[in-house]
C-alpha positions in Angstrom: -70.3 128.8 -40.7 -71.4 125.3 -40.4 -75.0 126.6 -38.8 -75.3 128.9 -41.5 -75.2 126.5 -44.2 -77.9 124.0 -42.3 -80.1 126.9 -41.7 -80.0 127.7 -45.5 -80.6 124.5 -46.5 -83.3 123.8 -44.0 -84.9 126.9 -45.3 -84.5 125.8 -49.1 -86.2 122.8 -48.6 -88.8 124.2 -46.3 -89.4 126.9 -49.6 -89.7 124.2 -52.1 -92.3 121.6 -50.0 -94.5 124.6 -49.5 -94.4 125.7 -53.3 -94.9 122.2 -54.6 -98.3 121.9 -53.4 -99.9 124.8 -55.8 -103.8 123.3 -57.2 -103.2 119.9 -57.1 -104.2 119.9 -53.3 -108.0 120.3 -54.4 -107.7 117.5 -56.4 -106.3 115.0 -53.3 -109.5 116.6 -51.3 -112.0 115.2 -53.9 -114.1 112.1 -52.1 -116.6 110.5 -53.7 -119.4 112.8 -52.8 -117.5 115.8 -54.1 -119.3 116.9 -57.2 -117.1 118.2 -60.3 -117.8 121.0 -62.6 -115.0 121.2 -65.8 -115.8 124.6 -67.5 -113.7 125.0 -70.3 -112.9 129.2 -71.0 -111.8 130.4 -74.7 -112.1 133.7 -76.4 -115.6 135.2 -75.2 -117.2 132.1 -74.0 -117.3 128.9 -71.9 -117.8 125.5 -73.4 -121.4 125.6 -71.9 -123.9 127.8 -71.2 -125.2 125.9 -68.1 -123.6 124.0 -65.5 -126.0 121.1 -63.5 -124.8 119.3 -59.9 -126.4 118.6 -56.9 -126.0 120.8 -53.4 -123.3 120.4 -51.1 -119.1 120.3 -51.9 -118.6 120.6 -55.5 -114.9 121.0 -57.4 -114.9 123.2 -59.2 -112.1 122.9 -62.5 -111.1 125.8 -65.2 -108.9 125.3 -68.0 -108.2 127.5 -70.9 -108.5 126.5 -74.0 -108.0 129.7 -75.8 -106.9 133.0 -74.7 -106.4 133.7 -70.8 -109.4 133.8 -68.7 -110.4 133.4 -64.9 -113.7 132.6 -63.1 -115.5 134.3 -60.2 -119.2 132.7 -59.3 -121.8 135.5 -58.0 -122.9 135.0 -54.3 -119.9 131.9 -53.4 -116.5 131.8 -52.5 -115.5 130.7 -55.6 -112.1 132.8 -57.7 -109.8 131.4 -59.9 -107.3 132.6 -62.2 -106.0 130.7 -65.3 -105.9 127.1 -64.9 -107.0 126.2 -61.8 -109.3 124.2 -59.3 -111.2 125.6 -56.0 -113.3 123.5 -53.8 -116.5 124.8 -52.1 -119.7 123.7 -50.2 -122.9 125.5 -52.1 -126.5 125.1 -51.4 -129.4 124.7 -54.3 -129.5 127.9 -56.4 -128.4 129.7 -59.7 -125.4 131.4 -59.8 -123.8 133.4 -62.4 -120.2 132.4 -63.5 -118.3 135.5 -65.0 -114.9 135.6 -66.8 -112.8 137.7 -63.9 -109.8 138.3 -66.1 -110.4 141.2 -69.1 -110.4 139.0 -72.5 -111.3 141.8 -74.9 -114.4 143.1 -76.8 -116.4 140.3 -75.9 -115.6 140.1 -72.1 -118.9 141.7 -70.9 -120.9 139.0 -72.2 -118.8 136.2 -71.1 -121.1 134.0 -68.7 -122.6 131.2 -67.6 -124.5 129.5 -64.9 -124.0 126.8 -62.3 -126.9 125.2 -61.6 -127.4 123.7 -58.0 -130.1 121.2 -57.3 
């Protein structure tokens, strides 16, 4: 009975280090190089209609200010849903940033673009 019990706690704790990590670990990855994009989502748009860093890893952040949106960028690696942060490595180009997450009427035209030089 004893072993039971140790097993099941050694599993509970196990669970709840693994859980805790969620999308703070791309924020304790940043370094200085890392460049940071903050696009803010509400109903049918982004806070901006173009996003500018230079090439190489960039952070990328989404918060919702209204409504419940997610982000995919064309052509990169890059998915999030809700709040949330992803970090990448991109090289110099324009790619477009959609809304992922069906927001209504105005969905469809619900972009942006991240600009890499």
């Amino acid at each position: 009975m004893h072993k039971i019990l140790v097993t099941l706690l050694l599993l509970a704790l196990m669970l709840i280090a693994s859980c805790g990590s969620g999308n703070n670990a791309a924020e304790e990855e940043i370094n200085e190089e890392t460049e940071i994009v903050n696009i803010q989502a509400s109903n049918w748009e982004f806070d901006q209609e173009a996003y500018t860093v230079s090439a190489g890893e960039i952070a990328v952040h989404l918060s919702n200010e209204e409504g419940y949106h997610g982000i995919e960028v064309e052509g990169t690696d890059i998915s999030i849903d809700g709040d949330g942060s992803m970090i990448t490595t991109l090289e110099a180009g324009e790619y477009v940033i959609r809304c992922s997450i069906p927001c209504g009427e105005g969905h469809n035209d619900m972009t942006a673009t991240l600009i890499v030089q």
